[in-house]
Residue frames relative to the residue before (quaternion, step in Angstrom):
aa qw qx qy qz dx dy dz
X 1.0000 0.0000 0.0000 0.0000 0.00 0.00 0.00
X 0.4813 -0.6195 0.4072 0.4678 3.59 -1.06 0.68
X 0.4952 -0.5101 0.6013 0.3647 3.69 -1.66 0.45
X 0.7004 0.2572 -0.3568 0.5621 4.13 0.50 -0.12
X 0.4103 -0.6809 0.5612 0.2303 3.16 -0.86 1.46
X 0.8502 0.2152 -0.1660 0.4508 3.48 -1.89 0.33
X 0.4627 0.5793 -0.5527 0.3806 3.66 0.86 0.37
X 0.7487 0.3826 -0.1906 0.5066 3.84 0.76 -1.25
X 0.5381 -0.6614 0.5076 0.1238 3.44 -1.23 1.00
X 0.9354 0.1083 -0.0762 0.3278 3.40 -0.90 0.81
X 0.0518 0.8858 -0.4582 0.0520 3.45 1.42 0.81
X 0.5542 0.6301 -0.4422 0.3166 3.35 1.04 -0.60
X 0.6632 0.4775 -0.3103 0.4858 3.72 0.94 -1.05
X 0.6227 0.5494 -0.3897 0.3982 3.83 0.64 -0.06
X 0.7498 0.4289 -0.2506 0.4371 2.88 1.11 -0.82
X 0.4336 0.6463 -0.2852 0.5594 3.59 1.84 -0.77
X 0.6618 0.5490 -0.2821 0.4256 3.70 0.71 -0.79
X 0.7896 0.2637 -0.2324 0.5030 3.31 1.01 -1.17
X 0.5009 0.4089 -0.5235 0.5548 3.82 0.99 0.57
X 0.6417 0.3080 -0.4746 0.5178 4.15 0.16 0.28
X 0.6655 0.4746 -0.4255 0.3882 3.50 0.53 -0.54
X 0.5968 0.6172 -0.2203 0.4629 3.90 0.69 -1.49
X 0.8088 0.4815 -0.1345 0.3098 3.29 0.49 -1.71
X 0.7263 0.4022 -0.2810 0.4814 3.10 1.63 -0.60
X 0.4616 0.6060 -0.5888 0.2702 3.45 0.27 0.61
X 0.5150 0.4538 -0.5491 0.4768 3.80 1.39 0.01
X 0.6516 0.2988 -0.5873 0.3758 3.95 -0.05 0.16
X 0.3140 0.7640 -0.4556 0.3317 3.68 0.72 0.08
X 0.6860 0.5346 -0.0679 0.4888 2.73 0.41 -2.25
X 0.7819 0.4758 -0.1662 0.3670 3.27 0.24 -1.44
X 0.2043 -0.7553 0.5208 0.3414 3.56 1.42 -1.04
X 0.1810 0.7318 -0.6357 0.1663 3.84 0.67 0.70
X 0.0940 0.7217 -0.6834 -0.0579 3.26 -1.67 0.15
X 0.0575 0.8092 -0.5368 0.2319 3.33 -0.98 0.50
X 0.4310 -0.4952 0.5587 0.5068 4.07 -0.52 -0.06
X 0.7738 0.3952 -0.2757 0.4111 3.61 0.35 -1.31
X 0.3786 0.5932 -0.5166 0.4878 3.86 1.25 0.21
X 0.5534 0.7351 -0.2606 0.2924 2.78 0.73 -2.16
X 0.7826 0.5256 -0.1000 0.3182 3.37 0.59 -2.07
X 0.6449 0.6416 -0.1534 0.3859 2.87 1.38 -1.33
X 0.5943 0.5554 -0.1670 0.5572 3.36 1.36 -1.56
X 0.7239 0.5068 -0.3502 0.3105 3.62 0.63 -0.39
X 0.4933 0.8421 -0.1491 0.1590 2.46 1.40 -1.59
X 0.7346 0.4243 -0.2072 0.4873 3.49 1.02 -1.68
X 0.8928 0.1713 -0.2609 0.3247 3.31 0.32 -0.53
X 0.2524 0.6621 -0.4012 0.5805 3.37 1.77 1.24
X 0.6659 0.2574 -0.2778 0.6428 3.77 0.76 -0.50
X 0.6802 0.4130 -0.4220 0.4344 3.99 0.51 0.15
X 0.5887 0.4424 -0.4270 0.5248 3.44 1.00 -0.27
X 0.8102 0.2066 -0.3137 0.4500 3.73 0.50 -0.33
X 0.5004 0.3652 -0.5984 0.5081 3.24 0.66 0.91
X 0.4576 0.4066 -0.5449 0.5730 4.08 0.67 0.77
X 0.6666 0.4860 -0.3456 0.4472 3.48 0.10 -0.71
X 0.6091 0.5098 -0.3327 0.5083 3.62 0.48 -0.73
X 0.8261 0.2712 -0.1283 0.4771 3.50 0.53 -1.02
X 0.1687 0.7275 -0.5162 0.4194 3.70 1.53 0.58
X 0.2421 0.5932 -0.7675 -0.0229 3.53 -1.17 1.00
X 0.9521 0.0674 0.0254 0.2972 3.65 0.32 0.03
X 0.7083 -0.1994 -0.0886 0.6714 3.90 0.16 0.66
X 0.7246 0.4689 -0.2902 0.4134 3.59 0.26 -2.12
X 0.7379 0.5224 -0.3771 0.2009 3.32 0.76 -0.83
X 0.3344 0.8442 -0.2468 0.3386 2.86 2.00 -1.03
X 0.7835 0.4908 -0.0346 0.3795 2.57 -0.19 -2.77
X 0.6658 0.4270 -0.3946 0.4676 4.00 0.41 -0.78
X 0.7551 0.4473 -0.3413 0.3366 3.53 0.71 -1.21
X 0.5238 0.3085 -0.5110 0.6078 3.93 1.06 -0.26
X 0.7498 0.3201 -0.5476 0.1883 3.63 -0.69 -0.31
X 0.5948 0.5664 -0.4256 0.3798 3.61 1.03 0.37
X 0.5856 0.5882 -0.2746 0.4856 3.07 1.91 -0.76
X 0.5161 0.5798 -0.3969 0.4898 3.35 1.26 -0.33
X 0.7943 0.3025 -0.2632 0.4565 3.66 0.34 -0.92
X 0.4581 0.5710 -0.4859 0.4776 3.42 0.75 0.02
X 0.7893 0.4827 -0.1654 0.3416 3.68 0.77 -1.11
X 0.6470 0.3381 -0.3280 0.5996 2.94 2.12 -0.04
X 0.5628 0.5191 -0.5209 0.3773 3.32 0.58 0.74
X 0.5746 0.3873 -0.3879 0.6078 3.51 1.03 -0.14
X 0.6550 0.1569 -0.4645 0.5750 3.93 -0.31 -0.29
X 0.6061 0.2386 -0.6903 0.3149 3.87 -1.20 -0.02
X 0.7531 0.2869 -0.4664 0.3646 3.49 -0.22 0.48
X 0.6121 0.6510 -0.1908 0.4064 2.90 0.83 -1.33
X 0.7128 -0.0750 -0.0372 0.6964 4.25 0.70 -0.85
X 0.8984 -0.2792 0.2714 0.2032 3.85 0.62 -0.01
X 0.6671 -0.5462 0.2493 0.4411 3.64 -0.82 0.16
X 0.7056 0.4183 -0.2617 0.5086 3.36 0.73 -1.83
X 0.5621 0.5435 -0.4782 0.4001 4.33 0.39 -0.74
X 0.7481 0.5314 -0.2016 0.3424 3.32 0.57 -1.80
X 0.5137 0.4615 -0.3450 0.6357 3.74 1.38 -0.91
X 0.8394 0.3278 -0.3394 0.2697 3.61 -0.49 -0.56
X 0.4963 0.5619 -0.4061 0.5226 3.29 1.62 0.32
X 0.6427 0.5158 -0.3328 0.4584 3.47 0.94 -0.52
X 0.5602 0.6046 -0.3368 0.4552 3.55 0.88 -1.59
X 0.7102 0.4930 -0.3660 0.3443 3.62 0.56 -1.26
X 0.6823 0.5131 -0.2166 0.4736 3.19 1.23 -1.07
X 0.5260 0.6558 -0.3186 0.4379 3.61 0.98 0.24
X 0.6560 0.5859 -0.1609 0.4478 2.76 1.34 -1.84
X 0.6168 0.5729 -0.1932 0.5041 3.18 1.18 -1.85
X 0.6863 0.4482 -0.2861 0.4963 4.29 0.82 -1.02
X 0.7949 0.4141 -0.3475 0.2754 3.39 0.49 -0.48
X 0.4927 0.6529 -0.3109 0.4841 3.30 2.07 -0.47
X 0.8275 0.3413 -0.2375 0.3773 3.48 1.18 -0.19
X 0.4689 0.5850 -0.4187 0.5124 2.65 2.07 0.46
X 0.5566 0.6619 -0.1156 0.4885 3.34 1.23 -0.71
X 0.6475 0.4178 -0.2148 0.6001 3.21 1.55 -0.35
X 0.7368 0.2123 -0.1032 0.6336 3.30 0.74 -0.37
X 0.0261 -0.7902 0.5929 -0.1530 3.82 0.20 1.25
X 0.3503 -0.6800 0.5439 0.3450 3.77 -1.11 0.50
X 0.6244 -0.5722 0.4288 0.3143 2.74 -1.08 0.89
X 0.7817 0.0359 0.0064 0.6226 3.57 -0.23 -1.14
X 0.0196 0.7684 -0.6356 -0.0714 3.83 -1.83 0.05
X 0.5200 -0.6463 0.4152 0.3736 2.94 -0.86 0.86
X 0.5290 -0.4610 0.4533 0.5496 4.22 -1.27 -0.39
X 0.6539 0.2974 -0.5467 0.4302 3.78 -0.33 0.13
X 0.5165 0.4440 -0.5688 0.4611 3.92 0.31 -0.25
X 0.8258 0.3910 -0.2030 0.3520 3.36 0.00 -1.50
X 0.7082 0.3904 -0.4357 0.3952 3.46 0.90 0.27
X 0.4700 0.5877 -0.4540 0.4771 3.54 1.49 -0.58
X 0.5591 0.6147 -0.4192 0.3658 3.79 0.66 -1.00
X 0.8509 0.1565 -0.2259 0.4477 3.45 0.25 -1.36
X 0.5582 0.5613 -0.4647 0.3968 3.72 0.90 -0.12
X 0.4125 0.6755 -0.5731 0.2126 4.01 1.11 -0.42
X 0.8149 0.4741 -0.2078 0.2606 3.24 0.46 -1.86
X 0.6685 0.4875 -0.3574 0.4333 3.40 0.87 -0.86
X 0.3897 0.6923 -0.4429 0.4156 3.68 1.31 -0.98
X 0.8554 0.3782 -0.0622 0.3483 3.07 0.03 -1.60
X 0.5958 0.4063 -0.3969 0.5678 3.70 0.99 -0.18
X 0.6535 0.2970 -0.4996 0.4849 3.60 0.30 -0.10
X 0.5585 0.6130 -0.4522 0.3283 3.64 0.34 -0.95
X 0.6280 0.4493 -0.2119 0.5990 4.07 1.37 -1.34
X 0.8020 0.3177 -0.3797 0.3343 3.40 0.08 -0.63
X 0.3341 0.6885 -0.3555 0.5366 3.74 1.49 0.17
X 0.8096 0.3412 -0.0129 0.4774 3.01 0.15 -1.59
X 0.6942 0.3308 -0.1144 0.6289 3.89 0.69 -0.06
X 0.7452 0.4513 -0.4519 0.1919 4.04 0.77 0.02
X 0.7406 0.2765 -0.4158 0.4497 3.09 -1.51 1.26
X 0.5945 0.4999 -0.5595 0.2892 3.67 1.15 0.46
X 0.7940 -0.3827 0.2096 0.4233 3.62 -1.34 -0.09
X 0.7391 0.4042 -0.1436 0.5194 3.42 1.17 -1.26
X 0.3701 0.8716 -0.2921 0.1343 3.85 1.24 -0.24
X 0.6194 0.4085 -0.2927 0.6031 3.19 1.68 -0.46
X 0.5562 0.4073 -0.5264 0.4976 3.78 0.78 -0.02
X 0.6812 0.3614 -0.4774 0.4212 3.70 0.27 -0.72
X 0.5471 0.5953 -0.4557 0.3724 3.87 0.27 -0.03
X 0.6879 0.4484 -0.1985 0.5351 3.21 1.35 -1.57
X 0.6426 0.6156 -0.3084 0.3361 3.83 0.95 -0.20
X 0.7764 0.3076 -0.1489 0.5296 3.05 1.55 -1.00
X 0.3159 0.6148 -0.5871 0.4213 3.40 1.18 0.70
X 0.5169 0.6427 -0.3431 0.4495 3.74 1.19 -1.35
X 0.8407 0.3481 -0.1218 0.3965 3.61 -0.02 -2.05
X 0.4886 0.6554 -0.3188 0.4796 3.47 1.25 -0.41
X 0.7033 0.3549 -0.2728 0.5523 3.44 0.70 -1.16
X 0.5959 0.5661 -0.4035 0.4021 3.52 0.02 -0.73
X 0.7224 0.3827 -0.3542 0.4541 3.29 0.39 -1.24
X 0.6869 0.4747 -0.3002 0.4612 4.03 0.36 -1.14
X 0.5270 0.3582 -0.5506 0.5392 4.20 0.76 0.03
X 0.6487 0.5887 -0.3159 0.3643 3.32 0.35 -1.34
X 0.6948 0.5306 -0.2277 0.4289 3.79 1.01 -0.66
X 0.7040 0.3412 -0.0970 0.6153 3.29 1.41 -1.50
X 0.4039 0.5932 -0.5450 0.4335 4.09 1.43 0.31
X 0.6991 -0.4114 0.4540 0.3687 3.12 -2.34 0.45
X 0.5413 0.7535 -0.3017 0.2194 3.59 0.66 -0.43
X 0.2506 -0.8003 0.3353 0.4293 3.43 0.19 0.68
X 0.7036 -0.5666 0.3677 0.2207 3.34 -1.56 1.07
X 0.7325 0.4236 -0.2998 0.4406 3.55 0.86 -0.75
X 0.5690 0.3346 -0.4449 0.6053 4.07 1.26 0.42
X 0.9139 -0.1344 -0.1948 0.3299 3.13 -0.37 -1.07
X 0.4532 0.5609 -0.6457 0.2511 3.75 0.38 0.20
X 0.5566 0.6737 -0.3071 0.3769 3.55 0.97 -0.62
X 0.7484 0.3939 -0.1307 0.5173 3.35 0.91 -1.54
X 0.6154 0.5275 -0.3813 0.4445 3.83 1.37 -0.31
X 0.5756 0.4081 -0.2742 0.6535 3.54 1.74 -0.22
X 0.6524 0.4188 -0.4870 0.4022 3.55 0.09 0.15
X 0.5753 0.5404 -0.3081 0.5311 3.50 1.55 -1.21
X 0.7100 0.3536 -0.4054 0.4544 4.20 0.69 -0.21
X 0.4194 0.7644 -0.2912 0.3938 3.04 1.21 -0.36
X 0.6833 0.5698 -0.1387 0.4350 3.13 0.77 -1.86
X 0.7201 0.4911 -0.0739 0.4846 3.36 1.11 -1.59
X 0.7491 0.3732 -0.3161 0.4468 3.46 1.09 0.29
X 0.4287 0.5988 -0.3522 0.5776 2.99 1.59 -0.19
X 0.3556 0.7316 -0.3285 0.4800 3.69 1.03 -0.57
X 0.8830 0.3039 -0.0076 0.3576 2.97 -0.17 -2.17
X 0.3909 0.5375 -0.3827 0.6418 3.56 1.93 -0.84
X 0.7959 0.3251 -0.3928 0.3263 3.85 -0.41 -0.16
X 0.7084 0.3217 -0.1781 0.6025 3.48 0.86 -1.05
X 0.6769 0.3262 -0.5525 0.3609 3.53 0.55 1.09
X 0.3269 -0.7226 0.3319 0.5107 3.24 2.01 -0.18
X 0.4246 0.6084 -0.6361 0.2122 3.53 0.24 0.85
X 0.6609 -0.0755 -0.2311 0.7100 3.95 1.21 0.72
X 0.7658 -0.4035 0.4680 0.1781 2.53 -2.31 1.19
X 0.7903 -0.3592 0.4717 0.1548 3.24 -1.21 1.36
X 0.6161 0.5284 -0.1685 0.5594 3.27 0.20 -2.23
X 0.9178 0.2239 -0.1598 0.2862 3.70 -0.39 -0.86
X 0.3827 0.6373 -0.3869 0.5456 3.44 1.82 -0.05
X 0.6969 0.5121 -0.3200 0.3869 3.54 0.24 -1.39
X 0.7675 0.3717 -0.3216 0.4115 3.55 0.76 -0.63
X 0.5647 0.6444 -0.1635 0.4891 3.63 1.25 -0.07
X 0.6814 0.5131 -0.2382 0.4644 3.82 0.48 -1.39
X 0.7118 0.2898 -0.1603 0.6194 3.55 0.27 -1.39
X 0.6489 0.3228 -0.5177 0.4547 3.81 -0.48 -0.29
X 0.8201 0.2045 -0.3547 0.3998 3.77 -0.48 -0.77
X 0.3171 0.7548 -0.4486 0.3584 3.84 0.92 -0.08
X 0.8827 0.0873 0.0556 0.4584 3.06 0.28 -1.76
X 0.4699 0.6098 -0.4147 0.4852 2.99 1.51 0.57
X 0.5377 0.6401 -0.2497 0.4886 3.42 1.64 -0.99
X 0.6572 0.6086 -0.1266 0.4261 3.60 1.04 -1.42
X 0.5739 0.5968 -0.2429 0.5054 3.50 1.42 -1.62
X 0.7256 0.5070 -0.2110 0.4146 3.68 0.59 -1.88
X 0.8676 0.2950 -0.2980 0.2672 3.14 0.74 -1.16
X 0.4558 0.7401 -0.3210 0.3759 3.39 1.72 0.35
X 0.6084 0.5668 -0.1439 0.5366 2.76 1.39 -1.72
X 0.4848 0.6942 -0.2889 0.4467 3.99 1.20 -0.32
X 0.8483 0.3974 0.0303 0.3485 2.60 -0.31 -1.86
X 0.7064 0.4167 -0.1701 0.5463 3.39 0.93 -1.80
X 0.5736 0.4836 -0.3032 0.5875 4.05 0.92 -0.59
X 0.6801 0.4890 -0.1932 0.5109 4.28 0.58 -0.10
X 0.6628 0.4249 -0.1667 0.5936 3.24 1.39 -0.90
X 0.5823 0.4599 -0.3017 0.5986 3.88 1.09 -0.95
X 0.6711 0.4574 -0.3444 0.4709 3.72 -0.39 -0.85
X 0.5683 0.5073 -0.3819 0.5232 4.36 1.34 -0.62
């Protein structure tokens, strides 16, 4: 949210966002499914991308609101048509996050910024290829988190302040390896389920609530 009240436009959908986002983690739990699951799951970070939009005065603002629309759209097709649709709805939305992280670089950084930056990605490709070797799909999840990997580390080394979204762009890769840690069976299912969706859309929240709060206050 912006730090100058009444400056940003439509609080109501931020806050709507984080009761669809929050709220679904009981169909989680539950393992519902359903188109109208389907709906539900979308929901939170579909009312954050247009509560960016709302507050859109000009490229950055743009650029954040499709890359949320992008992940909104892959939460409703990975179920809806599937893995490989649902990944490439995200990937776009990387692509789309990192051009605007990339647009708006910090100027100066200290050496732990600037090493976490370049150490994100490799971290993470070994961390996936661990966690994903010898299954069937293992070289796409490699090829996926080269995507989320980067995102998160612009997003780290961006003007943005580190404790919404550089945080929440590492909680969102985060999320996505835990993923793999289940569907390679290096942890129990059981213990994914509590983990994936909370820092997901907790990851999503930060980095909206970042960016779009940085961009109002301009």
């Amino acid at each position: 949210m912006s730090d100058e009240r009444g400056r940003d436009r439509a609080q109501w959908l931020w806050w709507l966002a984080l009761v669809g986002g929050v709220s679904f983690f009981v169909a989680v739990h539950q393992h519902w499914h359903g188109p109208a699951i389907w709906a539900w799951k979308t929901s939170g970070v579909a009312l954050l991308a247009l509560w960016a939009a709302a507050n859109a005065r000009g490229t950055d603002g743009r650029l954040i609101a499709l890359a949320l629309g992008f992940g909104a759209l892959g939460d409703y097709l990975l179920d809806a048509k599937g893995l490989i649709v649902g990944a490439l709805a995200f990937a776009a939305g990387h692509v789309t996050a990192i051009i605007l992280y990339w647009r708006n670089r910090r100027p100066a950084l200290s050496v732990s910024q600037r090493w976490l930056g370049w150490l994100t990605v490799p971290a993470a490709l070994v961390i996936a290829w661990g966690l994903t070797r010898g299954a069937p799909d293992g070289a796409a999840a490699v090829g996926y988190t080269v995507l989320v990997a980067a995102m998160a580390a612009a997003a780290w080394t961006s003007r943005f302040p580190r404790y919404r979204t550089g945080i929440g762009a590492m909680l969102f890769l985060a999320s996505d390896l835990f993923i793999f840690a289940g569907e390679g069976g290096a942890l129990s299912k059981d213990v994914t389920l509590w983990l994936v969706w909370p820092l997901y859309f907790a990851g999503q929240a930060l980095i909206a609530w970042g960016v779009v709060s940085t961009l109002v206050k301009e």
